[in-house]
C-alpha positions in Angstrom: 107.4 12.8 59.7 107.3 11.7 56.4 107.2 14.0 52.9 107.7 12.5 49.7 108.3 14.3 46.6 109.5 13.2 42.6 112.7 14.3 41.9 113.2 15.7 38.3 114.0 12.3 37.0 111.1 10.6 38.6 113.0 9.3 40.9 111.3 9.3 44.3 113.0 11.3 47.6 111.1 11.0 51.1 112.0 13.3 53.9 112.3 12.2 57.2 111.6 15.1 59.7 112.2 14.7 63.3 110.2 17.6 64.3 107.8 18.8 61.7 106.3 18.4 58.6 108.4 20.3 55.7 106.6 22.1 52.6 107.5 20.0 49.4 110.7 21.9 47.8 110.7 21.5 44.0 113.5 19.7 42.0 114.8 22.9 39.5 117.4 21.0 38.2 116.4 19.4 34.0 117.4 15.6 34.4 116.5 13.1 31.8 114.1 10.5 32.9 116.5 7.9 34.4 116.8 4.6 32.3 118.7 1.8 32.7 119.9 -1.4 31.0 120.4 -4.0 34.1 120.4 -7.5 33.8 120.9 -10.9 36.1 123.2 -13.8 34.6 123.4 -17.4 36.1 126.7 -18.3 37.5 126.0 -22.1 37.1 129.1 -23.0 38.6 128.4 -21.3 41.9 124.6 -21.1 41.6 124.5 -17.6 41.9 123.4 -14.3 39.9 125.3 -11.6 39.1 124.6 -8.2 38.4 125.8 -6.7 35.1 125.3 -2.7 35.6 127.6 -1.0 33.0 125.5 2.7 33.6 127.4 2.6 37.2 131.1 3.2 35.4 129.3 6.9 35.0 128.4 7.5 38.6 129.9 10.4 40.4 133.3 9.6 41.8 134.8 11.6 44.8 133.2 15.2 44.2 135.1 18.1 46.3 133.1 18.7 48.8 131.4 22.3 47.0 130.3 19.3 43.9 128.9 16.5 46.7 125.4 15.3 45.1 124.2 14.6 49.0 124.5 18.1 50.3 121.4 20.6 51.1 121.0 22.6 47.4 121.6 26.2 47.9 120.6 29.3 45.4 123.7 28.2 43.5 123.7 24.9 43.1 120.9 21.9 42.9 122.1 18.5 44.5 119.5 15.4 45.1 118.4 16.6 47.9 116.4 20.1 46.6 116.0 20.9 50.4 117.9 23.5 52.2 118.6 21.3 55.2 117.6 18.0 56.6 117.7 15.7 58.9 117.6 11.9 57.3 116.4 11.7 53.3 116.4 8.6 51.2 115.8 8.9 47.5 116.0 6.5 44.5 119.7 5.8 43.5 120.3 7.4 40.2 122.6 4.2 39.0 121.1 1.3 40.4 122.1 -2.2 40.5 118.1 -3.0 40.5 115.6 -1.3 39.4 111.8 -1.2 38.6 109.9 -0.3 36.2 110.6 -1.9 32.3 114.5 -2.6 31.9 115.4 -3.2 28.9 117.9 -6.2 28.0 120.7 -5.1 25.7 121.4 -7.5 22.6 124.0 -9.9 22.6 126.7 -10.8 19.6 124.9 -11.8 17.2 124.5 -16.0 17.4 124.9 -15.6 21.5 122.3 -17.7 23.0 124.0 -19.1 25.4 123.9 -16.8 27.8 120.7 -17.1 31.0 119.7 -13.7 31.6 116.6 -11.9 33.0 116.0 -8.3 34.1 117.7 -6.9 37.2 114.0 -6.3 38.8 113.9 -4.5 43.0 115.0 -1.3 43.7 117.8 1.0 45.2 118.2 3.7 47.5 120.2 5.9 49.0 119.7 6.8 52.6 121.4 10.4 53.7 121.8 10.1 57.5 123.3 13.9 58.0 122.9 17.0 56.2 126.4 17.7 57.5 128.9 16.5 55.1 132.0 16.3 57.4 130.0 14.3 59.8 129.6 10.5 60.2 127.5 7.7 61.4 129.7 7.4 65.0 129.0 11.4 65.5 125.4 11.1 65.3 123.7 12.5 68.3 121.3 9.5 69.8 118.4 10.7 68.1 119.3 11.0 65.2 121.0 7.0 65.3 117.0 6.5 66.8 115.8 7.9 63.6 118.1 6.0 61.3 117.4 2.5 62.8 113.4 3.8 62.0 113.9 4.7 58.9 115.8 0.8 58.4 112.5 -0.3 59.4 110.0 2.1 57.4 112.0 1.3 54.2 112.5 -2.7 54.8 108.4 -2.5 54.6 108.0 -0.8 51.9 110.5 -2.5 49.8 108.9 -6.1 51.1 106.1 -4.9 49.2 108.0 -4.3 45.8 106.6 -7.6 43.6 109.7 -9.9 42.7 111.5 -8.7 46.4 112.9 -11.6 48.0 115.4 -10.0 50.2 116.0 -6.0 52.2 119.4 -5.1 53.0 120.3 -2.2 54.9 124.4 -1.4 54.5 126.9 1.4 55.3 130.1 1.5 53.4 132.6 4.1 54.3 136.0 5.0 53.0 137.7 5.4 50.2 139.8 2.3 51.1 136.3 0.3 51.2 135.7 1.7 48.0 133.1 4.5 48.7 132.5 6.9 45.7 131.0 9.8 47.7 132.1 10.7 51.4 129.0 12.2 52.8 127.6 10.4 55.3 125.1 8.1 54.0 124.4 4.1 53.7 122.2 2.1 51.2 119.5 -0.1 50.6 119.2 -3.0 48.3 115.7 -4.6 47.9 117.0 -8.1 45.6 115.0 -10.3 43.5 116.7 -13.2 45.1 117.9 -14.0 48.7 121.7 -13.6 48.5 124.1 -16.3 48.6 125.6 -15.7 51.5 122.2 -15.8 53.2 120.8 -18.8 51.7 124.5 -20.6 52.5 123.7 -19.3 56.5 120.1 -20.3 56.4 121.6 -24.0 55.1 123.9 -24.2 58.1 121.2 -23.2 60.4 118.9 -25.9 59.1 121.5 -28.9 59.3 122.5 -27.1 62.5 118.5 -27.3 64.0 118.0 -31.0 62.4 121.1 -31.8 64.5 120.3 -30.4 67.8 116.6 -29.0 67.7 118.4 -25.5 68.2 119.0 -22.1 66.6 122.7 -21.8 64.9 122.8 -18.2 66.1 121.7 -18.5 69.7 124.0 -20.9 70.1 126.8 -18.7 68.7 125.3 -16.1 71.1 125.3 -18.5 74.0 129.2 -20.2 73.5 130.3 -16.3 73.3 128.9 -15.2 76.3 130.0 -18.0 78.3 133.5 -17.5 77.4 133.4 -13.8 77.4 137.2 -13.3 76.3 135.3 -12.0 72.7 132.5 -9.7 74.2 133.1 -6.1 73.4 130.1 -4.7 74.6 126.7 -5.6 75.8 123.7 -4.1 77.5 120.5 -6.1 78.9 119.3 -6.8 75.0 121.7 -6.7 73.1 125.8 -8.2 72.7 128.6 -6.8 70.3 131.7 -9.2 69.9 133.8 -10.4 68.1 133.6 -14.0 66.3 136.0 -16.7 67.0 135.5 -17.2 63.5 136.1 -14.1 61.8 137.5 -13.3 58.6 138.7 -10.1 58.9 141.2 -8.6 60.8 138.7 -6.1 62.8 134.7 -7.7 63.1 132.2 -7.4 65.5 128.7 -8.7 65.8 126.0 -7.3 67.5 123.2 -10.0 68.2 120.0 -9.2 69.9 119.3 -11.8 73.2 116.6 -12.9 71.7 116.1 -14.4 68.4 114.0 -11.9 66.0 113.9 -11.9 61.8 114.4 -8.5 61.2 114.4 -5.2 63.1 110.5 -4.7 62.8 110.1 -7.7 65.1 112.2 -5.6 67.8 110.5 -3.8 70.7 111.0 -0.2 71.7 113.8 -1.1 74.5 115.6 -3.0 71.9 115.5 -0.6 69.4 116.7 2.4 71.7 119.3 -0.2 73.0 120.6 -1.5 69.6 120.8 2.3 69.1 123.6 3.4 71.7 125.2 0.2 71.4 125.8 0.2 67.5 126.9 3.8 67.6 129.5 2.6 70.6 130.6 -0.1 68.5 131.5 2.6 65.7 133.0 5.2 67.9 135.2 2.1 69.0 136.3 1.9 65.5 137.5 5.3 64.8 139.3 5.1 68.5 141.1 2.1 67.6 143.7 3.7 65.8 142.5 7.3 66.5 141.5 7.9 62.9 138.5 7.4 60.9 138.3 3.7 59.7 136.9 2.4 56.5 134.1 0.3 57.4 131.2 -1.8 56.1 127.7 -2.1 58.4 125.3 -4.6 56.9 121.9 -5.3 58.5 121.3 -9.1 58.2 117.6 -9.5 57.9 115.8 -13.1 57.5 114.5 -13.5 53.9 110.7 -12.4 53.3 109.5 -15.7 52.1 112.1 -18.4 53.4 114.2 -19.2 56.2 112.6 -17.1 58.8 112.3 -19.7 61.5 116.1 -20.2 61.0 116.5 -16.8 61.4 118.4 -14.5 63.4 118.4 -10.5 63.0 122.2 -9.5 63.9 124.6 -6.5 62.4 128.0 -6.9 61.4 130.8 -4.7 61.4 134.2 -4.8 59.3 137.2 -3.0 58.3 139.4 -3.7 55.8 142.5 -2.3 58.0 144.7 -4.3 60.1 146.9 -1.6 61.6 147.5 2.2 61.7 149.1 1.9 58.3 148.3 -1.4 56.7 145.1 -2.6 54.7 143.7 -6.2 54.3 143.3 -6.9 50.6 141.4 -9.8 49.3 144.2 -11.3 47.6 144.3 -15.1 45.5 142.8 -17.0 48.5 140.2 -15.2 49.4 139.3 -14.0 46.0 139.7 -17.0 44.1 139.0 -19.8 46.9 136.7 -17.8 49.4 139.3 -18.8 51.8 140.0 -16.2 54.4 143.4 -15.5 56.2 143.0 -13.4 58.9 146.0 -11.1 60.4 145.3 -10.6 63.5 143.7 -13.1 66.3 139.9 -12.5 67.3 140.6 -12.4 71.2 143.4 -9.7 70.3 141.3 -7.7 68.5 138.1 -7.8 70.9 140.2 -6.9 73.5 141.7 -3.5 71.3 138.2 -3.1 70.3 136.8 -3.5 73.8 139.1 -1.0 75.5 138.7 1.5 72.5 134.9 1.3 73.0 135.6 2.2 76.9 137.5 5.0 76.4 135.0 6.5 74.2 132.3 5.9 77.0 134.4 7.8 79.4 135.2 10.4 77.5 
C-alpha cells in the first residue's frame, strides 16, 4: 500500500505498507524549501559527466544513533520519516546529486568560458528498508526483502517517467569503510540524465560481442560459469550468484537471472520471490565470511530506458572493499589513476569461502 505525503521542505516521502493503509502523519518540523546549485561538466578526455554537488559537504555525517534522520519521529524529536513506525519509506534526498525542478548554475570567475556545463536535471531518493536502526538488509525477514525488490520496481517506473531520465539505478552502500554517512539500514536511487559510463562501456562490449557471434555477452558469461561451476556460489531454478573470473575486487558476486530480462519489471512472480531469498543468502554469506558485518555495495544493473535494451542483461552485483578479517582494499594509483584493477585474492578462492559461508547460514 502506497501513501504519499510532502514533507516540510517539499520534498516528497511515500509509505510503503505491507498491511494497511496509514493515515497521512504531518511533517512538524520548519525546513526551508530545499534548493540546490547542481551542475554536469564534460570530462572530454574521458567522455564523461561529472557531478559538481558542493551542498553535499553539509549532509549529515554519522549521527549517534538518538540524532539518526532515518528513524520513526517520536514526541521528542522529528526525523524524515514523521511516522511513528514503518515498514519501507522512500523520500526525496535532501542533498541530491540530481535534482528537478529549476537548478540554478552558480557563476564562474569572471572571463571563465571555458568551461561545458548544464544543470544536474533527474532526481534522488532515499529508500528506508527497516524502521529498526540496528538492523540490516541480510536480517530482513523474506517479506520484507519481497517488498524491497517491489518497491525497486514501483520507483524504476516512476523515475522512467521523469523527462531528461535516461538511466534508474537501485544501490545499497553499507559501512563506514565504503564510505556510508548514515548507518541505518537504507539504499538509494539515482534516476541520471545520462546512461552511465560504465553501462554504455558494457552495452559497447555486448554489441561487438553480438556482431561477433550473433549472441548475448551476458548469457554467455552465464553459460561458461555454469559449465565450469568451480565459481557458482549459489543458484536456484531462476536464478545463479557467483563469482566472476574476472573480478576486481577481492570479494564479488553476481547474481544473473537464467534468462535474459532488461530490468526487474520484466521479471515474473517466481523470479522475483526467487531473486528474493537468493540475494538475501548472498548477503548473509557476506557477514558469515568473516563473522562480522562487511561493508558492502549492491547495485541493480538495469538496461538503459532508451538504448541498449536488446543488449541487455538485468543482473546484481555484490562487493566489499575488504580482503580479510582485518585488511581493506583501497583504490590506490592503479586503479585510481589507470582504472586498472589488482585483485588480492583469487576468484575460485573466494567463491569457494563465499560458497561455504552461504551454506552455513542455510543450515543454521
Amino acid at each position: 500500500m502506497k501513501t504519499r505525503i510532502r514533507l516540510a521542505d517539499g520534498r516528497e516521502l511515500i509509505y510503503f505498507d505491507e498491511k494497511a493503509r496509514r493515515r497521512e502523519e504531518i511533517d512538524r518540523r520548519k525546513l526551508p524549501k530545499l534548493e540546490t546549485a547542481i551542475e554536469l561538466r564534460h570530462d572530454p578526455l574521458l567522455d564523461a559527466e561529472v557531478v559538481i554537488a558542493s551542498h553535499r559537504q553539509e549532509r549529515t555525517y554519522l549521527p549517534p544513533e538518538d540524532e539518526c534522520p532515518l528513524c520513526p519521529s517520536t514526541v521528542e524529536r522529528s526525523t524524515e520519516i514523521p511516522a511513528s513506525d514503518y515498514d519501507v519509506v522512500v523520500f526525496e534526498n535532501r542533498f541530491p546529486s540530481f535534482a528537478t525542478g529549476s537548478l540554478e548554475l552558480l557563476p564562474l570567475p569572471e572571463g571563465d568560458t571555458e568551461v561545458a556545463r548544464s544543470s544536474a536535471h533527474g532526481r534522488c531518493e532515499v529508500v528506508c528498508f527497516t524502521s529498526q536502526h540496528d538492523s540490516s538488509f541480510a536480517e530482513l525477514p523474506l517479506e520484507r526483502v519481497r517488498t524491497v525488490v517491489d518497491v525497486w520496481i514501483d520507483r524504476t517506473a516512476e523515475l522512467s517517467a521523469v523527462a531528461g531520465v535516461e538511466q534508474v539505478f537501485c544501490f545499497e552502500n553499507r559501512g563506514e569503510e565504503i564510505g556510508v554517512t548514515l548507518h541505518h539500514p537504507h539504499g538509494q536511487i539515482y534516476a541520471y540524465p545520462f546512461v552511465t559510463p560504465r553501462t554504455r562501456r558494457i552495452l559497447e562490449s555486448a554489441r561487438c560481442h553480438r556482431d561477433e557471434t550473433g549472441r548475448n555477452l551476458f548469457a554467455d558469461v552465464l553459460a561458461g560459469e555454469k559449465k565450469a561451476r568451480t565459481r557458482i556460489v549459489a543458484e536456484g531454478d531462476l536464478w545463479t550468484a557467483f563469482v566472476p573470473a574476472f573480478a576486481r575486487w577481492p570479494f564479488e558476486v553476481h547474481l544473473y537471472p537464467n534468462r535474459q530480462a532488461p530490468d526487474l519489471a520484466a521479471l515474473n512472480g517466481d523470479e522475483l520471490a526467487e531473486l528474493s531469498r537468493l540475494y538475501r543468502d548472498v548477503l548473509r554469506g557476506f557477514d558469515r565470511l568473516f563473522d562480522l558485518r562487511m561493508p558492502y555495495i549492491a547495485a541493480v544493473h538495469q538496461a538503459p530506458l532508451h538504448s541498449g535494451r536488446d543488449l541487455s542483461y538485468l543482473h546484481l552485483q555484490v562487493f566489499s572493499s575488504r580482503r580479510s578479517p582485518k585488511k581493506l582494499k583501497y583504490l590506490a594509483a592503479s586503479e585510481s589513476a589507470m582504472n586498472v584493477f589488482i585483485n588480492d585474492v583469487r576468484p575460485e578462492e573466494a567463491a569457494q569461502m563465499l560458497r561455504d559461508a552461504v551454506e552455513r547460514g542455510r543450515r543454521q
